[in-house]
DRENDO-1510 file (C-alpha; in Angstrom, 1 decimal, always signed):
<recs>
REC; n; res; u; v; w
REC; 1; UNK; -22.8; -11.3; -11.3 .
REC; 2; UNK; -20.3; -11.1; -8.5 .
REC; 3; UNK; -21.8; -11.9; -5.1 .
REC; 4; UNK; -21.3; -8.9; -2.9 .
REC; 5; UNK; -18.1; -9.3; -0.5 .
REC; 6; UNK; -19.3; -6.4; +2.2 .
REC; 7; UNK; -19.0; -8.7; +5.4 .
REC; 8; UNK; -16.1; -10.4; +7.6 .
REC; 9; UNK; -14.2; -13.2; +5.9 .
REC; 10; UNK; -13.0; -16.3; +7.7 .
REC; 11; UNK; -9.7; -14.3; +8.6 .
REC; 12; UNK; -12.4; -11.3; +10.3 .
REC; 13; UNK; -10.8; -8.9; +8.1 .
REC; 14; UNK; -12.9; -6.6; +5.7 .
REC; 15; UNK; -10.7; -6.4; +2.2 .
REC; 16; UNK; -11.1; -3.0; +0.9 .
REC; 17; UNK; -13.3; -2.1; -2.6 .
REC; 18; UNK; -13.1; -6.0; -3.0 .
REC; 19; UNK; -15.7; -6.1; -5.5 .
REC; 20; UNK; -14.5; -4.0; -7.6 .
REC; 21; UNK; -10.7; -5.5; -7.6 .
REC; 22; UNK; -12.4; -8.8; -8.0 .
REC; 23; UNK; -14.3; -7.2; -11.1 .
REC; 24; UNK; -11.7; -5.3; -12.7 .
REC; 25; UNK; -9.1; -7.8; -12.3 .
REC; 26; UNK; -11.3; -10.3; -13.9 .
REC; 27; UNK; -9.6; -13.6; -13.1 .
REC; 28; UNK; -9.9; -16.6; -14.7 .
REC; 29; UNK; -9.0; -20.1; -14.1 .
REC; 30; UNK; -5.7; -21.2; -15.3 .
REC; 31; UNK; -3.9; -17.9; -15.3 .
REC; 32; UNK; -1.5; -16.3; -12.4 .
REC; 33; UNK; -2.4; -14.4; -9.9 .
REC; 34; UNK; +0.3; -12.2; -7.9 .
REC; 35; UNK; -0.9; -10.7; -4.3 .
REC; 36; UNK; +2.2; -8.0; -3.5 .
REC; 37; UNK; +0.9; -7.3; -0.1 .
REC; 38; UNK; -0.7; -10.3; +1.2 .
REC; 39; UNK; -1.7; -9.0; +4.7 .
REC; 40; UNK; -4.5; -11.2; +6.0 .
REC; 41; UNK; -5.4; -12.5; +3.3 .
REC; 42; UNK; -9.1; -11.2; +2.5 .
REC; 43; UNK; -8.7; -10.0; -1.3 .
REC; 44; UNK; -6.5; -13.0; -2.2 .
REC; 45; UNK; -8.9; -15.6; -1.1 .
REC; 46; UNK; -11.7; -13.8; -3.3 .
REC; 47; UNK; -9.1; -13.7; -6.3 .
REC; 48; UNK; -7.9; -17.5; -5.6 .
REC; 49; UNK; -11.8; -18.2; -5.3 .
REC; 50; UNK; -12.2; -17.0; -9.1 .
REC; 51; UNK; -9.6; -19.4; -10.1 .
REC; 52; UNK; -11.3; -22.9; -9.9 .
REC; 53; UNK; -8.7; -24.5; -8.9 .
REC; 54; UNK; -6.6; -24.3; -11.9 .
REC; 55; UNK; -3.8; -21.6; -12.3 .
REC; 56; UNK; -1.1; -20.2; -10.0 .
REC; 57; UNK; -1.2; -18.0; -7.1 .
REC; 58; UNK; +2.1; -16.0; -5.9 .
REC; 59; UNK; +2.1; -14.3; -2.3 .
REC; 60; UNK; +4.2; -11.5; -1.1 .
REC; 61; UNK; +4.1; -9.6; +2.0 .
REC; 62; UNK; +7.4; -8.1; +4.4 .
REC; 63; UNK; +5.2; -9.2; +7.5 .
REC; 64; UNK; +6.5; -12.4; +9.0 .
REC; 65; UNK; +3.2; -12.5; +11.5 .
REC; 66; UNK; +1.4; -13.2; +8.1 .
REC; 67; UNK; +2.5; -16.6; +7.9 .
REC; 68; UNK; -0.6; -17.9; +10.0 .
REC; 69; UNK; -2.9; -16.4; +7.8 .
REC; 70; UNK; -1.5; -17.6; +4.7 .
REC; 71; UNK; -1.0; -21.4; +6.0 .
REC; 72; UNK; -4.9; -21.0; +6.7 .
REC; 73; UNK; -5.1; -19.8; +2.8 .
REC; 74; UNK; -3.2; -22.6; +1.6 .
REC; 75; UNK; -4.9; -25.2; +3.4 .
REC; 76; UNK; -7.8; -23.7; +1.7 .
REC; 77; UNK; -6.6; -23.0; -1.9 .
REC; 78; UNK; -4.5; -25.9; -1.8 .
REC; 79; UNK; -5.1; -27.1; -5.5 .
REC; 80; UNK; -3.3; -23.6; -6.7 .
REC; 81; UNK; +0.2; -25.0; -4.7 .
REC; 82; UNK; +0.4; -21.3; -3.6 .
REC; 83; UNK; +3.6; -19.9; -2.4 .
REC; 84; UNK; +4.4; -17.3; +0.1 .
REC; 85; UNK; +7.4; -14.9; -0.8 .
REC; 86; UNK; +8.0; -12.8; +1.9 .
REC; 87; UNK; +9.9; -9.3; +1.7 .
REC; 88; UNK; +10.3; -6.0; +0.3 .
REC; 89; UNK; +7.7; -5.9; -3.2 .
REC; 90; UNK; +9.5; -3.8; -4.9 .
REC; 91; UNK; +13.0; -6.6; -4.7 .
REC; 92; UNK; +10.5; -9.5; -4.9 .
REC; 93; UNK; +9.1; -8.6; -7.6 .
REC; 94; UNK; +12.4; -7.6; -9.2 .
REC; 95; UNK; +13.1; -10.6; -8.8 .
REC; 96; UNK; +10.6; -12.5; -10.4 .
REC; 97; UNK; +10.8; -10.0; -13.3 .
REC; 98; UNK; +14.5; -11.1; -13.7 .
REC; 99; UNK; +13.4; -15.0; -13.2 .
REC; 100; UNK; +11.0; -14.3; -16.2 .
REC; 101; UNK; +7.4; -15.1; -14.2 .
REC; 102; UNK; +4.9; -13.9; -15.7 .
REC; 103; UNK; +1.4; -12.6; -14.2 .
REC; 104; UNK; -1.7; -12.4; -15.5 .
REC; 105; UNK; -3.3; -9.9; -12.9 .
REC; 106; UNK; -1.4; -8.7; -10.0 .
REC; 107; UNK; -2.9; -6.3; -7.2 .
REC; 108; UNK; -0.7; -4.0; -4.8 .
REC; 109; UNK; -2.9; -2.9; -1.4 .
REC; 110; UNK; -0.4; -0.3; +0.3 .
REC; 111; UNK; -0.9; +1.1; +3.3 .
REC; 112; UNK; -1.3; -0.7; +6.7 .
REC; 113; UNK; -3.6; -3.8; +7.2 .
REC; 114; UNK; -6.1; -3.7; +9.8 .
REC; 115; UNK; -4.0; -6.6; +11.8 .
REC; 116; UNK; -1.1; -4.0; +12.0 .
REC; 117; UNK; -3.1; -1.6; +13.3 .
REC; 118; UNK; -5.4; -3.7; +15.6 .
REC; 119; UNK; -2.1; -5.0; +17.6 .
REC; 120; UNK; -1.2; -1.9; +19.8 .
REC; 121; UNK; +2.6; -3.6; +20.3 .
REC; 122; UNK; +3.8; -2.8; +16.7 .
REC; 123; UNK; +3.3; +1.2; +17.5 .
REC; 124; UNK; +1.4; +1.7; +14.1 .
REC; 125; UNK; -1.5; +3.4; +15.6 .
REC; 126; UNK; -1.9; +6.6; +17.7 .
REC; 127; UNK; -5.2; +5.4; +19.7 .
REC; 128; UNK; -3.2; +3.3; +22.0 .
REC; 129; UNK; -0.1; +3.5; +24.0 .
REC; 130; UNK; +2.5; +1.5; +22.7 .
REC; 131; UNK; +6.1; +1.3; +21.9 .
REC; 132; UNK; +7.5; +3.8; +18.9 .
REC; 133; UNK; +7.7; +1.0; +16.2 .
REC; 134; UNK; +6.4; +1.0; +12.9 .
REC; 135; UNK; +8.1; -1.1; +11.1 .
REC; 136; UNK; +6.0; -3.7; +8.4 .
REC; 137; UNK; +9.0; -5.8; +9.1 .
REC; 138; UNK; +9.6; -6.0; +12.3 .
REC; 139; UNK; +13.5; -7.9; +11.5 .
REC; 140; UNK; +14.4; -4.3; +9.9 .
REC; 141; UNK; +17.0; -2.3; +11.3 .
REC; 142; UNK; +15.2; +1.2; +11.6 .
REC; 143; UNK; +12.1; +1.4; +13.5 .
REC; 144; UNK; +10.0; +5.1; +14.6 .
REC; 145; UNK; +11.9; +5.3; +17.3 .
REC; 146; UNK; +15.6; +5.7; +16.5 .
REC; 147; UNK; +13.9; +8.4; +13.5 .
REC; 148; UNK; +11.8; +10.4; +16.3 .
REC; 149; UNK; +14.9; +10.2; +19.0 .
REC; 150; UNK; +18.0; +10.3; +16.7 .
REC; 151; UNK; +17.3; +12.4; +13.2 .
REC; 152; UNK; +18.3; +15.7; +12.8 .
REC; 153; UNK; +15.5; +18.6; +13.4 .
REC; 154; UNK; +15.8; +19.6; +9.7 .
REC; 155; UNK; +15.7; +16.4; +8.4 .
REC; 156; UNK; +12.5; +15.5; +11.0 .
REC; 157; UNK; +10.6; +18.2; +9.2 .
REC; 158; UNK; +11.5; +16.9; +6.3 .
REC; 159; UNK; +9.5; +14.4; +6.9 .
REC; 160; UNK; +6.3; +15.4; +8.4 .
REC; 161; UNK; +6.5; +18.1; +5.4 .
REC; 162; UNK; +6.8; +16.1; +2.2 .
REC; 163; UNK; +5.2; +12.6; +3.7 .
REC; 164; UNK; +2.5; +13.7; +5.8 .
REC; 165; UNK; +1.5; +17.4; +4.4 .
REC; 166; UNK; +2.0; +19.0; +7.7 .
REC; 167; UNK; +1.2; +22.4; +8.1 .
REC; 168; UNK; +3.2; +22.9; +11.5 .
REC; 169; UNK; +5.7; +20.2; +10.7 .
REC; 170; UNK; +8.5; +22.6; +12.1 .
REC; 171; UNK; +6.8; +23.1; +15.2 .
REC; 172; UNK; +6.7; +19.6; +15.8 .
REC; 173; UNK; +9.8; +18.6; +15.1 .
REC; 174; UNK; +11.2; +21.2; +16.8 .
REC; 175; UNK; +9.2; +20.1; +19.7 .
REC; 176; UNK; +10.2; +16.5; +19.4 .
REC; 177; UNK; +14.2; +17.2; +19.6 .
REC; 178; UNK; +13.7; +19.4; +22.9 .
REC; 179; UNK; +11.6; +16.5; +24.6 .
REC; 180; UNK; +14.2; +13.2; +23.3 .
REC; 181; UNK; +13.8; +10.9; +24.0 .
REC; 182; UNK; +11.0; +9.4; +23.1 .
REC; 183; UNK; +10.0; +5.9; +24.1 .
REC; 184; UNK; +6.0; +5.3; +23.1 .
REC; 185; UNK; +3.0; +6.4; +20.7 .
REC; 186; UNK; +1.7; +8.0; +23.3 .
REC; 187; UNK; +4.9; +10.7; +24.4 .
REC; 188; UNK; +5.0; +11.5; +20.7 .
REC; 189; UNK; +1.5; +12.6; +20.9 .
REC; 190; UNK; +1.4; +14.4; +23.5 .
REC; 191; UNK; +4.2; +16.0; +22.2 .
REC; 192; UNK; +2.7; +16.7; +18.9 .
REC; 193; UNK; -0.6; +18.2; +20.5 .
REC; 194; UNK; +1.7; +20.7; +22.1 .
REC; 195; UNK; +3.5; +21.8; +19.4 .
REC; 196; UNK; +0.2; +22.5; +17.0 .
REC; 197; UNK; -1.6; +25.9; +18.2 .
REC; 198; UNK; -4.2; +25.3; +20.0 .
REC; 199; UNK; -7.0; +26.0; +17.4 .
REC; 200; UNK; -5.7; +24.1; +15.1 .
REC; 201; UNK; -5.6; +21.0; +17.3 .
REC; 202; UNK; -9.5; +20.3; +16.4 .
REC; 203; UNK; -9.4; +20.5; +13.1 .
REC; 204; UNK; -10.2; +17.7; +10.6 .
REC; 205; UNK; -8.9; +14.1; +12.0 .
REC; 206; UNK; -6.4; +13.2; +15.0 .
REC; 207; UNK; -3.9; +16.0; +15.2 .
REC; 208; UNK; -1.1; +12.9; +15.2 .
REC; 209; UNK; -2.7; +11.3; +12.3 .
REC; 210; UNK; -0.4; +13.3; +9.6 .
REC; 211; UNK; +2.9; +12.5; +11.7 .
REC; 212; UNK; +2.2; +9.3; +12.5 .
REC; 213; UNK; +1.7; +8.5; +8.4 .
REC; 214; UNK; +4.7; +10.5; +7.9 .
REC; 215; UNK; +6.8; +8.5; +10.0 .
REC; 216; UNK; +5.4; +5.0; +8.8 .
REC; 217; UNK; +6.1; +6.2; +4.9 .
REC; 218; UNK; +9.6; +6.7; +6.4 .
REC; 219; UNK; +10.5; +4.0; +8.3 .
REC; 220; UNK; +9.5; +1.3; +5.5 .
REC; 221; UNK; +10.5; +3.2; +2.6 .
REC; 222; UNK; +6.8; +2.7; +1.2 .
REC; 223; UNK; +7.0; +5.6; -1.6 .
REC; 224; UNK; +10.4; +4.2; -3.1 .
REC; 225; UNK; +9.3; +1.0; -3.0 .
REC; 226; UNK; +6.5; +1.4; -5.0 .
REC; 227; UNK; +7.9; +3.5; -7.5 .
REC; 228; UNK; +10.5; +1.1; -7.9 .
REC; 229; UNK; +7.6; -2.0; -7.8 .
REC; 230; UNK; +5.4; -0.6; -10.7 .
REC; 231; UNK; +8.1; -1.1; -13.3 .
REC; 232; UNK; +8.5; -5.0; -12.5 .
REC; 233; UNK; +5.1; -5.8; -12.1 .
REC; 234; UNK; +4.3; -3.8; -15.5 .
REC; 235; UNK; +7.5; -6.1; -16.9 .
REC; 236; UNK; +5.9; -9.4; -15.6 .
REC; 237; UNK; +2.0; -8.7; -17.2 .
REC; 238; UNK; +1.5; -10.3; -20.4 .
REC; 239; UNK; +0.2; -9.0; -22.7 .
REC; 240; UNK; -3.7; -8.4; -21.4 .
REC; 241; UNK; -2.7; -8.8; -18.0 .
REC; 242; UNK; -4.1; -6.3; -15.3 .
REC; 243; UNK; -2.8; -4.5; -12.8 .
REC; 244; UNK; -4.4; -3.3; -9.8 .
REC; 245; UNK; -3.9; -0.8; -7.4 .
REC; 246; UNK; -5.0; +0.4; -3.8 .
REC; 247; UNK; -3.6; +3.4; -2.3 .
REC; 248; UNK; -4.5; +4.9; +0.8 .
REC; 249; UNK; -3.0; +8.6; +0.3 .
REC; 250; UNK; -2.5; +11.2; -2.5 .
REC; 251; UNK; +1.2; +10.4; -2.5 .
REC; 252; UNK; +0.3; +7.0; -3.1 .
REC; 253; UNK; -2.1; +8.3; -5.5 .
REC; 254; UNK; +0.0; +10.4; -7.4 .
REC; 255; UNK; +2.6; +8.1; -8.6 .
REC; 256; UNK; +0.2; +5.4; -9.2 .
REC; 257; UNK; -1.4; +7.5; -11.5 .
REC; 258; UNK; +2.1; +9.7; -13.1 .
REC; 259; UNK; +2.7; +5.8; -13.8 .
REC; 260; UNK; +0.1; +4.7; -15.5 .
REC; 261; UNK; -0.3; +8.0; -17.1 .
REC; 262; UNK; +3.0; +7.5; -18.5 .
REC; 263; UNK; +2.2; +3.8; -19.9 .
REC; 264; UNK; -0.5; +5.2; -21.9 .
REC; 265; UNK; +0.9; +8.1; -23.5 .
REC; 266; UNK; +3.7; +6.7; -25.2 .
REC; 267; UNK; +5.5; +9.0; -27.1 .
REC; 268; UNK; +7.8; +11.0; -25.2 .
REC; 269; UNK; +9.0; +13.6; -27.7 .
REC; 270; UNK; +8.6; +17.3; -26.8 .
REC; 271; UNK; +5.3; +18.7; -28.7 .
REC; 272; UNK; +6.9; +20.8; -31.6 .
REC; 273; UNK; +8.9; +17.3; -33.1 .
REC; 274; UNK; +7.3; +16.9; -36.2 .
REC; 275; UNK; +7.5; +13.2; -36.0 .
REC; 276; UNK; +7.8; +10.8; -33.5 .
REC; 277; UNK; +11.9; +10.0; -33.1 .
REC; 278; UNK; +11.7; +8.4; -29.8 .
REC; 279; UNK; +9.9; +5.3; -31.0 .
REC; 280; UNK; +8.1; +4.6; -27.5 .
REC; 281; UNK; +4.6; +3.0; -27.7 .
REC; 282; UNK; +1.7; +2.8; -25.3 .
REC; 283; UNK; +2.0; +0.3; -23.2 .
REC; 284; UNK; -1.5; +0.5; -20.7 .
REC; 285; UNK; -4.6; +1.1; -21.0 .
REC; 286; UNK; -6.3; +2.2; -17.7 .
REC; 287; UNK; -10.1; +1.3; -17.4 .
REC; 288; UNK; -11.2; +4.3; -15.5 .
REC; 289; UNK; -9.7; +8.0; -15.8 .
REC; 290; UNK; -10.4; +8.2; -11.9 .
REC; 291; UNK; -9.8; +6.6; -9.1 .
REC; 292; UNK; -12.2; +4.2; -8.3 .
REC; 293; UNK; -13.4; +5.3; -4.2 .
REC; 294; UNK; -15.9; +2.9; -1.9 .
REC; 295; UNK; -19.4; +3.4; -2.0 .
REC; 296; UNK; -20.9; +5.3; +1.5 .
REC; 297; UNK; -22.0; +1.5; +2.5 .
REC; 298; UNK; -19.0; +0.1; +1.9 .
REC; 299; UNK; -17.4; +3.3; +4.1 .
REC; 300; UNK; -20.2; +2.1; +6.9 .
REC; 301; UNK; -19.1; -1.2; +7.3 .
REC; 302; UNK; -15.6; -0.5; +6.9 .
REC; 303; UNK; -14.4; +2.6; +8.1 .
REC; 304; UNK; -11.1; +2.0; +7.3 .
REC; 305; UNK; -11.6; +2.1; +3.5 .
REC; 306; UNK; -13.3; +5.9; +3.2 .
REC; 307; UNK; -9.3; +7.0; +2.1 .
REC; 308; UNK; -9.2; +4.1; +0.0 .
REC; 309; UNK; -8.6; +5.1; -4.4 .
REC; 310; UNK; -8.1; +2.0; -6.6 .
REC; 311; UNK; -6.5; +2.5; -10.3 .
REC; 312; UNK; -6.4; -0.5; -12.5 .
REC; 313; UNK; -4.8; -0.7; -16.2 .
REC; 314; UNK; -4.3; -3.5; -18.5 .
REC; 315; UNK; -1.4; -3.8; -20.5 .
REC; 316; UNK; -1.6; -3.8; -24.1 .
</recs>
């Protein structure tokens, strides 16, 4: 029986529905372990943990402030020579796809890690006044604030629309273009509290939250980059190998799922062929039909992880 992981790990960071990652994903010694999003480093010491010492263990992560915490993981698991790949998943992993490395479980936690949002300069969160930033890499071009001061008003709403499920995500960015510019989280909110009516502005959450989500998915690119990362990392599993997924949103959700969906259905050929002509086999087999969601004592100790839906399929 796994021991429960419900309490701060040496990096004080809580990893989200650990246990059952660590269950699903079922390491075991010898085989290769891929971490896309390596953040602070709480699930992959659990997963390195199950290896004994024997196997491989590949890190990934478009952070460069991770670099402490993984040089305090490899002191640690040094027996597993572990590397640290850092950049964009989706081109990482493409890239080990293409370099034939092959996985044996490989878990991608999206969303933003609970260092990002505790360190009020990288303008992630809307609970403390900070420059617009956003960025997961902060050597990228594009941060929140040349989108908030410098996109169009049409393409604004856009945005707040489609990433964060606005309701008054005209209002806003309406609002937004008349008070440009816009230097820190704390002008945007005020600007977005004026722009919702005012009865709406106590509704369910912070009424920046679904902006301020909207504008991170946009500035790093997270939905195309994980529609583009599920291919590789379905291309890198051998045969038995598991894949493991945390999202943090029904976006995220939604394509994790289409995806895996997709793997186990197979054919593709439209319902009145009388045979199959298309020749496309299952390729997944995902080991629950919903979304696996933390338990109310898991949400007690760790706020952060109430949004939290893990899917995990093994490919066959």
């Amino acid at each position: 029986m796994l021991p429960s992981v419900l309490q701060r790990s040496t990096t004080d960071h809580i990893p989200v529905l650990a246990d059952d990652v660590r269950r699903l994903l079922a390491v075991q010694p010898g085989e290769t372990v891929i971490d896309c999003t390596f953040g602070a480093g709480g699930h992959a010491s659990l997963l390195a943990a199950d290896l004994q010492g024997r196997g491989r263990f590949i890190a990934i992560d478009r952070d460069p402030t991770v670099r402490p915490y993984f040089d305090a993981f490899k002191a640690r698991f040094g027996s597993l020579q572990p590397r640290l790949l850092r950049g964009e998943l989706s081109l990482v992993l493409e890239q080990l796809a293409g370099n034939d490395v092959e996985a044996d479980a490989i878990l991608i936690d999206l969303g933003v890690s609970s260092m990002q949002l505790d360190r009020p300069e990288r303008g992630f969160s809307y609970a403390a006044d900070a420059p617009l930033d956003m960025r997961m890499d902060t050597s990228a071009e594009i941060s929140a604030a040349e989108l908030v001061n410098e996109a169009p008003e049409r393409e604004l709403a856009r945005i707040f629309k489609e990433y964060g499920e606005e309701r008054y995500a005209r209002q806003i960015a309406r609002a937004i273009v008349r008070a440009r510019p816009l230097e820190t989280t704390f002008e945007l909110v005020d600007v977005i509290r004026s722009a919702i009516p005012a009865p709406a502005r106590f509704g369910e959450g912070h009424p920046a939250k679904r902006v301020f989500q909207a504008l991170r998915i946009a500035v790093n690119d997270e939905l195309g980059s994980l529609e583009h990362a599920l291919p590789s990392a379905l291309d890198m599993l051998r045969p038995g190998g598991r894949l493991a997924v945390i999202s943090f949103h029904s976006l995220e959700d939604r394509i994790v799922k289409t995806f895996m969906r997709d793997g186990e259905r197979g054919c593709t050929c439209p319902p009145d062929f009388p045979v199959c002509v298309c020749g496309k086999e299952p390729v997944l087999r995902a080991l629950s039909r919903r979304p696996i969601r933390p338990s109310e004592d898991e949400v007690a100790h760790n706020p952060r992880a109430a949004s939290a839906r893990l899917r995990v399929a093994v490919k066959v």
